[in-house]
N, C-alpha and C positions, 0 to 999 in steps of 0.2 A: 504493500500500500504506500502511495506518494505521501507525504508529508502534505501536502493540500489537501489530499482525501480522507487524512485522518486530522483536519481539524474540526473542532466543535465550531456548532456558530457558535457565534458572538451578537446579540442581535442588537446590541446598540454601535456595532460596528456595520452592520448590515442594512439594517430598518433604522436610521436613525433618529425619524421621525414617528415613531411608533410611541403608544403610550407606554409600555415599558420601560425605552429606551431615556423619556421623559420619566419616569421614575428613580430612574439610575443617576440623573443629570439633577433632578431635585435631593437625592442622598449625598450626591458632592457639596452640593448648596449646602444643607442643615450641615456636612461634617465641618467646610470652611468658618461657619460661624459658627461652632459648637462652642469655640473658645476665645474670648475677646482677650484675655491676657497672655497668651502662651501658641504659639506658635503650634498648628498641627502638621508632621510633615511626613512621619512616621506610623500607620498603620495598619494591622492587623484584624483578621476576620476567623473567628474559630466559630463553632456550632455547639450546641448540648452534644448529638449524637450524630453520627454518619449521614449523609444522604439530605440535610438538608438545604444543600444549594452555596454554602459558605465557597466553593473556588468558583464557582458560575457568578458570585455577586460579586467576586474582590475583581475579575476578568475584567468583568462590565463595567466597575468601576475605574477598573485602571484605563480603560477606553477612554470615557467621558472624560474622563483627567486630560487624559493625550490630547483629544478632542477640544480642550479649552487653552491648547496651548501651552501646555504645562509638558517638561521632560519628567517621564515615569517608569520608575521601574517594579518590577511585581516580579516578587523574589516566594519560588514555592518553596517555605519551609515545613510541609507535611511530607516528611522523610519516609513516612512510612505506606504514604499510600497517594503518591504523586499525582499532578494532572495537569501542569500547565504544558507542560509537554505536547502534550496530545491537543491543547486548547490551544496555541497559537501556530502547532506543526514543527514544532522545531528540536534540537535534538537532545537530548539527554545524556551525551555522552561525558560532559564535564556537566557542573553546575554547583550547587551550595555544598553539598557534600565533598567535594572536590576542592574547595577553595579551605573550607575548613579542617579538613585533614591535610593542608599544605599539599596537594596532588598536583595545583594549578594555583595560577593569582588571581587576584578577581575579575581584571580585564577580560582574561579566557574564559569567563564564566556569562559577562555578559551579552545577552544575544540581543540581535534584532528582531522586531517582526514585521508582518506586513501592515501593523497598523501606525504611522506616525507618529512621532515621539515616545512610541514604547517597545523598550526594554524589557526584558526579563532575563532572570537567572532561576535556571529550573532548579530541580533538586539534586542530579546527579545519580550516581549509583544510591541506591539503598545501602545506609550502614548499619552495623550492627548494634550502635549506639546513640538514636536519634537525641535524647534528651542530654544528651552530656553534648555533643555536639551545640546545640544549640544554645544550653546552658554556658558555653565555654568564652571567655576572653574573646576569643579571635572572634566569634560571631559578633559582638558590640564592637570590634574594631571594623568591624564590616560595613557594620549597620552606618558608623562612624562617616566611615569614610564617603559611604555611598547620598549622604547627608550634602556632602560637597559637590555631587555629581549631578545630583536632581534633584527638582523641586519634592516629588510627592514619591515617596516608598511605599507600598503594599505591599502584605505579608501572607501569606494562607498560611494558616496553623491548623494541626490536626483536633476533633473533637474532643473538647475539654475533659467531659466525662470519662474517654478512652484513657488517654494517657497524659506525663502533668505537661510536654511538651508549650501547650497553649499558653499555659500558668507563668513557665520559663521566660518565653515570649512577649507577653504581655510585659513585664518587668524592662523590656530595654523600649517601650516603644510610646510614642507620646499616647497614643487612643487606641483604645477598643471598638470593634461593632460585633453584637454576636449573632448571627444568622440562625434564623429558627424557622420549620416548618409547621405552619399553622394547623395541617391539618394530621399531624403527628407526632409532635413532641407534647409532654406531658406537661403540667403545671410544676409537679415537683423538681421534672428534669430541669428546669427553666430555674427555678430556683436555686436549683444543687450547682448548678452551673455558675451561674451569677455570683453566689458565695464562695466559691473556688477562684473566682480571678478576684473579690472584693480580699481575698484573702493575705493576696500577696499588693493589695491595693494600686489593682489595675484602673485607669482612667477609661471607664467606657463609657463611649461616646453616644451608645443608645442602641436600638435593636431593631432589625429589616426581620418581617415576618412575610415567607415565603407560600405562596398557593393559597392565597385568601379567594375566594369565587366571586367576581362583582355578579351582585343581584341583575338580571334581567342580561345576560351576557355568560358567552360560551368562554373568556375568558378568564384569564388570570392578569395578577399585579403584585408587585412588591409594594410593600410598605412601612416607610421608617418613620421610628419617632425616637427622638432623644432624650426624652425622661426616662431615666433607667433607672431609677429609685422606686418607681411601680413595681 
């Protein structure tokens, strides 16, 4: 399979006009003004549990960003169960793990793609020690440097509830968003969750809830709001 043939859409790279794709472009909005004193440049997207949309929202978001003129990079740090790879077509053969284990430098990590001002750094081989990897110095040196590079860092982190990777994460990075599917995640998982990054007192920025059904309509829509204290 091409590397063209095996990317995911993107639909606010695709339909850019779509109400969707307008929803992805109003979650950039509320995140820019989430914070009047403190500069957001740095964030990350983890979920309660698998499968609720969290590397399809940080994608789309890293678009919109590109999309506004902004240089972006969108670093897959879910080591353990990758996907930017496959979402923007590109390769896997170096990437975060790679740079972190000194295999490569960071340079060699960052790729293009076909979308305009963004950048990604996949994840690289699966290691056999995602949380200490990510946990480690050289990753905040990373993060550091790449601060210099670009305006706007994106992060995919693996489900919080799985493993503490998210938790790790969260700690080097100015905000949080935590992606949850509406019509699947539980009330207490949403909770367990929340108290898990409040733990290591993460700055979350607020919560996209995935597969909500507009009344009178075959569709679907994201939807964010940034009180996360609810």
């Amino acid at each position: 399979m091409s590397k063209s043939e095996n990317k995911r859409q993107l639909i606010s790279f695709l339909e850019p006009k779509s109400p969707i794709s307008e929803a992805y472009r109003a979650l950039r909005t509320n995140i820019d003004f989430s914070s009047i004193d403190e500069k957001i440049q740095v964030i990350m997207t983890t979920s309660a549990s698998p499968g609720e949309g969290k590397s399809t929202t940080i994608a789309n978001l890293a678009v919109v960003y590109a999309q506004a003129d902004k240089r972006v990079v969108l670093i897959d740090a879910d080591l353990r169960k990758p996907t930017a790879h496959h979402t923007f077509g590109v390769s896997n053969r170096k990437g975060l793990s790679s740079v972190l284990s000194r295999q490569c430098e960071l340079h060699e990590a960052v790729q293009s793609t076909h979308v305009p001002n963004l950048s990604v750094i996949t994840s690289g081989p699966i290691p056999p020690n995602p949380s200490e990897m990510v946990a480690s110095g050289r990753m905040s040196a990373l993060i550091e440097e790449l601060r210099n590079q670009f305006d706007i860092i994106l992060i995919d982190t693996p489900p919080t509830l799985a493993v503490t990777d998210a938790q790790i994460v969260a700690t080097k990075v100015d905000g949080t968003i935590l992606v949850l599917d509406s019509g699947k995640v539980k009330r207490d998982m949403v909770m367990k969750a929340k108290q898990q990054l409040a733990q290591v007192n993460a700055n979350i920025l607020g919560v996209v809830l995935n597969n909500i059904k507009k009344k009178n309509s075959d569709g679907y829509y994201y939807y964010y709001y940034s009180n996360a204290e609810n």
